[in-house]
VMD Tcl script that draws the C-alpha trace (Angstrom):
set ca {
  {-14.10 35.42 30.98}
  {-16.24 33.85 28.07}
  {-14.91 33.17 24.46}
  {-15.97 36.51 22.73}
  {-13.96 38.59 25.36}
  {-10.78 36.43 25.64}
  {-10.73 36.82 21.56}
  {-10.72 39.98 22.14}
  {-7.57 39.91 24.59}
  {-4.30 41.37 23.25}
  {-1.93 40.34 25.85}
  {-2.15 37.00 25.28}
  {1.62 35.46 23.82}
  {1.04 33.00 21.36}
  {3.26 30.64 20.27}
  {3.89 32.30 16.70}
  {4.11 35.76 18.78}
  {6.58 33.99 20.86}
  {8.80 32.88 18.23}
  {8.81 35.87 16.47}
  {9.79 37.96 19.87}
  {12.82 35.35 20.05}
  {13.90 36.08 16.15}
  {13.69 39.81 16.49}
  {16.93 38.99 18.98}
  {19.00 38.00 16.22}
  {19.57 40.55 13.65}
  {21.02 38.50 11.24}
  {18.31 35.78 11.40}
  {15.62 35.20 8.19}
  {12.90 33.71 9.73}
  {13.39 30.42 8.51}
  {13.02 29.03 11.67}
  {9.98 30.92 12.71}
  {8.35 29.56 9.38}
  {9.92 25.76 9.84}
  {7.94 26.03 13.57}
  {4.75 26.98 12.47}
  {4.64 24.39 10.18}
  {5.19 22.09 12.94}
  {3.33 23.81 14.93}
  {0.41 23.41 11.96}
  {1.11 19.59 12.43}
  {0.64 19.36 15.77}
  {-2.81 21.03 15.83}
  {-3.78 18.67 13.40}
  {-2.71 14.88 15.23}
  {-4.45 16.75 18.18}
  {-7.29 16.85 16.76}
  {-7.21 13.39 15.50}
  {-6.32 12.11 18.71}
  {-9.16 13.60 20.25}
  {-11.78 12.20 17.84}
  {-9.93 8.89 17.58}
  {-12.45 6.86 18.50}
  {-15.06 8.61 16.50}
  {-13.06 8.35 13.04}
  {-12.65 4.94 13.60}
  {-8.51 5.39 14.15}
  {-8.22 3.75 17.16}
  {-6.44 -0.07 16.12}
  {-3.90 -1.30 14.63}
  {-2.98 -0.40 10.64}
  {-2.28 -4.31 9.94}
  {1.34 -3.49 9.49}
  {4.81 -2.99 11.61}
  {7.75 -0.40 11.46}
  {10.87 -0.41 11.07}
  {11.52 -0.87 14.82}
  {8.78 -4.49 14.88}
  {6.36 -2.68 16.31}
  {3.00 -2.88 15.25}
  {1.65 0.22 13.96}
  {-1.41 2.03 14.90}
  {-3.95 3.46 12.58}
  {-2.78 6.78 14.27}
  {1.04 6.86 14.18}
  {0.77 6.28 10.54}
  {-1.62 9.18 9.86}
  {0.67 10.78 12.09}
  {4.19 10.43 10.00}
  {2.07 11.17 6.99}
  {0.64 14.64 8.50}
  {4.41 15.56 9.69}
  {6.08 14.55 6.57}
  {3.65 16.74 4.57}
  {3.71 19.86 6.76}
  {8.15 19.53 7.39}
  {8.50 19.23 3.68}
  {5.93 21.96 2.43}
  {7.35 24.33 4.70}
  {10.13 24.46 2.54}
  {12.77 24.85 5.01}
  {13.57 21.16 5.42}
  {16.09 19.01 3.79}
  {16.73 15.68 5.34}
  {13.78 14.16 7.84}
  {13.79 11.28 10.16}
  {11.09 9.65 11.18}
  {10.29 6.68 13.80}
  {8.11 4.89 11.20}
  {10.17 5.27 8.22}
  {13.14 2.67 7.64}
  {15.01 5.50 5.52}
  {15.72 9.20 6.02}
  {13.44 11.30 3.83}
  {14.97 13.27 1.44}
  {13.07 16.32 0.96}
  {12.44 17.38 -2.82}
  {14.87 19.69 -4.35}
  {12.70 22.54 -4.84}
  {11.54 22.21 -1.77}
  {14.49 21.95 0.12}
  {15.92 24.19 2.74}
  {18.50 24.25 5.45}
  {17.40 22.52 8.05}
  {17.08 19.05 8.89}
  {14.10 17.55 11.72}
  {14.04 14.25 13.13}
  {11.28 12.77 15.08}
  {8.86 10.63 16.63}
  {5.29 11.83 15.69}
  {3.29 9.40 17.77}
  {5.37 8.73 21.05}
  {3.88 6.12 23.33}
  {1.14 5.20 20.86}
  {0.50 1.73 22.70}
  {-1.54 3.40 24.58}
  {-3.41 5.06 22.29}
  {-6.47 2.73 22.99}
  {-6.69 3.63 26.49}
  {-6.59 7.11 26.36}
  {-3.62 7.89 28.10}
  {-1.40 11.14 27.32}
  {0.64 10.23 24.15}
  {3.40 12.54 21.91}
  {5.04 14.06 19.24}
  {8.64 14.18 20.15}
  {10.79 16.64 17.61}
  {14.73 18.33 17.47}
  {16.06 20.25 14.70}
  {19.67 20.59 13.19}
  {20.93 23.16 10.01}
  {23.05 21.71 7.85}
  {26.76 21.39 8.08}
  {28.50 24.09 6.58}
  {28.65 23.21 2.85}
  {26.35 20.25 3.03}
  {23.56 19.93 0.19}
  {21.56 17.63 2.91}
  {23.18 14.15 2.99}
  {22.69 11.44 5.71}
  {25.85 12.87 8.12}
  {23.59 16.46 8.76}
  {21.56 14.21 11.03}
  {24.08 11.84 12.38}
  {25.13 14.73 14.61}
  {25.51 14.94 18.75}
  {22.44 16.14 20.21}
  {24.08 19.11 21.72}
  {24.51 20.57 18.02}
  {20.48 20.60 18.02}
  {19.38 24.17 17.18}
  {15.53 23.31 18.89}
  {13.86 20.81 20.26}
  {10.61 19.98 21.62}
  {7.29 18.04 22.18}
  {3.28 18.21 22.24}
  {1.63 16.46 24.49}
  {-1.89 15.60 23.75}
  {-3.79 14.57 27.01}
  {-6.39 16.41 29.06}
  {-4.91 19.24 27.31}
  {-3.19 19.70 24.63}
  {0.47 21.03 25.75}
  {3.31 21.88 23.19}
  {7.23 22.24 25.46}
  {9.86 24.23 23.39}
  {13.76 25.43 23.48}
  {15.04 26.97 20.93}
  {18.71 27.05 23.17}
  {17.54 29.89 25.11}
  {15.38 28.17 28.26}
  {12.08 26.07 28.12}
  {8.10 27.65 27.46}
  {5.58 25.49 27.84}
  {2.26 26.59 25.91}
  {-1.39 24.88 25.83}
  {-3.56 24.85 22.85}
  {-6.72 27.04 23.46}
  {-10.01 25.42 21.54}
  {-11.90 28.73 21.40}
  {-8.90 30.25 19.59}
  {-6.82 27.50 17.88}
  {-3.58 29.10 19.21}
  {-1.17 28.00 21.73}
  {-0.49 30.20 24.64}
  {2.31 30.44 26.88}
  {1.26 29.03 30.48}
  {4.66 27.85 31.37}
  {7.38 30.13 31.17}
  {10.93 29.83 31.54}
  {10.21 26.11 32.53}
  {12.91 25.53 35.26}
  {12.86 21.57 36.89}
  {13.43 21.25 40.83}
  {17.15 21.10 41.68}
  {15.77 17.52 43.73}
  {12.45 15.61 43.18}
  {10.79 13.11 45.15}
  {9.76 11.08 42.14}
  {11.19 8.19 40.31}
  {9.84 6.82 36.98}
  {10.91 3.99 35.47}
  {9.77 0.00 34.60}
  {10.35 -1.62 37.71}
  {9.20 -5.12 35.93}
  {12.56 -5.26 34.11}
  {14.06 -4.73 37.90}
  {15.67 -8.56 37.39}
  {17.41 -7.59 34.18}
  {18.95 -3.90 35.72}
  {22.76 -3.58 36.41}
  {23.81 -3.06 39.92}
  {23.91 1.06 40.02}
  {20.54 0.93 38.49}
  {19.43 -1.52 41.43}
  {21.10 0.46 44.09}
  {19.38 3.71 43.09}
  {16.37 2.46 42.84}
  {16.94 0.45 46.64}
  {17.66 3.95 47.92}
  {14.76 5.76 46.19}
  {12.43 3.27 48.13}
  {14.52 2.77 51.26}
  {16.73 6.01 51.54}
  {19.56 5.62 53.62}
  {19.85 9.23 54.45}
  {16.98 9.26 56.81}
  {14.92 11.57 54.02}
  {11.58 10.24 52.89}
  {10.90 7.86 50.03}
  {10.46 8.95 46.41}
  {7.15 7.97 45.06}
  {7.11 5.54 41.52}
  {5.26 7.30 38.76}
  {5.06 5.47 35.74}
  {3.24 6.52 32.93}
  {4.13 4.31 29.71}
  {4.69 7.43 27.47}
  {7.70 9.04 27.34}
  {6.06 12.61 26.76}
  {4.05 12.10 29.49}
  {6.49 10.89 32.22}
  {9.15 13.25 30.46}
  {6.62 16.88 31.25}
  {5.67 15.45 34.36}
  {9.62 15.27 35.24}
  {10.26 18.65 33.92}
  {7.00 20.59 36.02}
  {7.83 18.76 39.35}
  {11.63 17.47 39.40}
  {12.57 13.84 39.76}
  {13.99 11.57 37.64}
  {12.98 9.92 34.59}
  {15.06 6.09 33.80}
  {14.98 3.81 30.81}
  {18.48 1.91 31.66}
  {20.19 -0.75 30.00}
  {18.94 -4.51 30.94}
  {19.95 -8.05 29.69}
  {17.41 -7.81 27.08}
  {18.13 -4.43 25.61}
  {21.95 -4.07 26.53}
  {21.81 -1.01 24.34}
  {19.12 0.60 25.76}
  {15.56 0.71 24.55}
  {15.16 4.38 23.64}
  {16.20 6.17 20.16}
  {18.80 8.56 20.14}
  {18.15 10.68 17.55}
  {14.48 11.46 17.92}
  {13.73 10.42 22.06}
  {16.76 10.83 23.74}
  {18.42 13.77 21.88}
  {15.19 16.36 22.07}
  {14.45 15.29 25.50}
  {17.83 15.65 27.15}
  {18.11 18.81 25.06}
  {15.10 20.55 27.02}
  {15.91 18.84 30.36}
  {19.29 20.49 29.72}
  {18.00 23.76 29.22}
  {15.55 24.14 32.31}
  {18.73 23.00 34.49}
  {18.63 19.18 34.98}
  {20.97 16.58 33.22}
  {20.99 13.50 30.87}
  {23.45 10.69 31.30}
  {23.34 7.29 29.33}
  {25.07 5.63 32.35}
  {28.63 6.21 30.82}
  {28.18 10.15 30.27}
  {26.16 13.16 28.78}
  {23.47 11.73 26.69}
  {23.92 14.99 24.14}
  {27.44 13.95 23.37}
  {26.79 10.58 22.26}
  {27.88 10.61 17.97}
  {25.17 8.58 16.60}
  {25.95 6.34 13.56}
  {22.90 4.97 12.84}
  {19.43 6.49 12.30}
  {17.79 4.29 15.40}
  {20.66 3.89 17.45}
  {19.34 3.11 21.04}
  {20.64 4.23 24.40}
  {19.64 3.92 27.80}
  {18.77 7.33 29.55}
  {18.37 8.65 33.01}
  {17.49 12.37 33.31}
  {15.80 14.73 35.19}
  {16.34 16.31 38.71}
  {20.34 17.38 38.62}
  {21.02 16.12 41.95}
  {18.47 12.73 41.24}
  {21.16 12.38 38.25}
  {24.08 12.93 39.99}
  {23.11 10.32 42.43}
  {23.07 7.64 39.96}
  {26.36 9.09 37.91}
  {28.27 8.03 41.67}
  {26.76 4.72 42.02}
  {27.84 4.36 38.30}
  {31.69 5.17 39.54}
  {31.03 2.98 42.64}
  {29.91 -0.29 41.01}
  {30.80 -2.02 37.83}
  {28.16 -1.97 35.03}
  {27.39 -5.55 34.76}
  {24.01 -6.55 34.06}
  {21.92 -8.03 37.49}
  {21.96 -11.98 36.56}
  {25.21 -12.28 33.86}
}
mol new
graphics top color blue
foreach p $ca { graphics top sphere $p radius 0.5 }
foreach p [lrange $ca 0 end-1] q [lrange $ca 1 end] { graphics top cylinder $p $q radius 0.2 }
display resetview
């Protein structure tokens, strides 16, 4: 089918028709949330197409500055935040934003302000930006507490209080995942038409995988149930084969490829990061949120990652998720041994 025709196509579902379809459930809703997506939905078209012309535009390199987390910034995570912050707060829906590459909580201006509050990540695994492997925009939203005029506490909520959540992936295509509580859709940007499609509906991830992801080089630093399960991925004790190791470097990238084909995706606890490396509010939260929702499971290693009450803006926590039964498996071997760091 060539470009003019599939323009012509009616029964494609777009993303916005999507959305829509899922408002039109709720009588009493007022399409704030339709509005608040499309705007990020604007913003993700737009680090796409950076992305893809990175090289060209000269925005591949480092920005000659660090964030608030002492990592050096790329030319593109910063044009990132910037594109984000612009589209969340002219969308005029927002209130309170978090971003990975601001030290402070943005406070949306007043007539601007709405009732919802987004946090997120807009460049996820951007050290790999150079090579041109798959990289992110990671993204969960919350409303305001009842009352609330949009102070720092609307965000320092449990993940399972998240209204939506979601990421784009922008790789050899560009792939945006979404829950808005109600399942997981998958949809891919088409070129020809600037929209994103559905492809992947009602996103459901394998009751068991047969892959493991995870950063075997910090395998001297990993606490005992961490060790085990990753002993019995490679030598199983069940007489079932072994799980492959798939390990991409980007959370987005390791995360869909978890969610598609079932597994289990690990960023535990070690001697050097005792509180995890991952950020609750904007990595772990909107993950575990969609792995939740096609029928897998998040633990931190002491229980659900979506009940965790964060205090701090980027407050870490380890994560293993994925697979329900991959999860389970590591939950027992959490009961079985004690969670003492390999080496202290």
């Amino acid at each position: 089918m060539d470009h003019a025709a599939d323009a012509m196509r009616t029964d494609l579902m777009t993303i916005t028709r999507f959305v829509l379809n899922e408002q039109s459930k709720f009588p009493e809703a007022r399409g704030d949330l339709t509005i608040l997506l499309n705007h990020i939905v604007l913003g993700c078209k737009f680090v796409c197409s950076s992305v893809s012309k990175a090289g060209l535009a000269k925005l591949i390199g480092l920005a000659g500055d660090t964030n608030v987390q002492g990592e050096e910034q790329k030319k593109l995570d910063v044009l990132s935040n910037d594109v984000f912050i612009k589209a969340l707060s002219s969308s005029g829906r927002t209130n309170v934003l978090v971003s990975e590459e601001l030290e402070e909580a943005v406070f949306v201006d007043e007539k601007l302000r709405g009732r919802y509050c987004v946090v997120f990540d807009p460049l996820d695994g951007s050290s790999n930006i150079d090579c041109g492997v798959s990289i992110g925009t990671i993204f969960g939203i919350y409303m305001l507490k009842e009352g609330s005029a949009g102070t720092l506490n609307d965000v320092l909520q449990p993940g399972k209080n998240m209204i939506a959540a979601g990421y784009c992936m922008y790789g050899s295509s560009c792939t945006l995942v979404l829950s808005t509580g109600t399942g997981v859709n998958g949809f891919t940007l088409d070129p020809s038409l600037g929209e994103f499609i559905l492809t992947h509906p009602d996103i459901q991830i394998p009751k068991k995988g047969k892959i493991y992801s995870v950063n075997e080089g910090n395998a001297k630093n990993w606490d005992e149930p961490t060790r085990k399960f990753v002993e019995n991925c490679k030598f199983p004790q069940d007489g079932s084969s072994p799980k492959s190791l798939r390990y991409i470097g980007s959370m987005v990238a390791d995360v869909h490829r978890t969610l598609l084909y079932g597994g289990i995706f690990m960023y535990p606890a070690d001697k050097k990061s005792p509180n995890g490396k991952l950020r609750v509010l904007y990595e772990v939260f909107p993950m575990s949120f969609l792995v939740e929702q096609a029928g897998g499971m998040a633990f931190t290693g002491k229980g659900r990652a979506l009940d965790i009450v964060p205090t701090k803006i980027h407050q870490r926590s380890p994560i293993f998720l994925g697979s329900y039964d991959d999860v389970e498996q590591i939950k027992a071997l959490t009961c079985f041994f004690p969670r003492v760091l390999c080496g202290s």
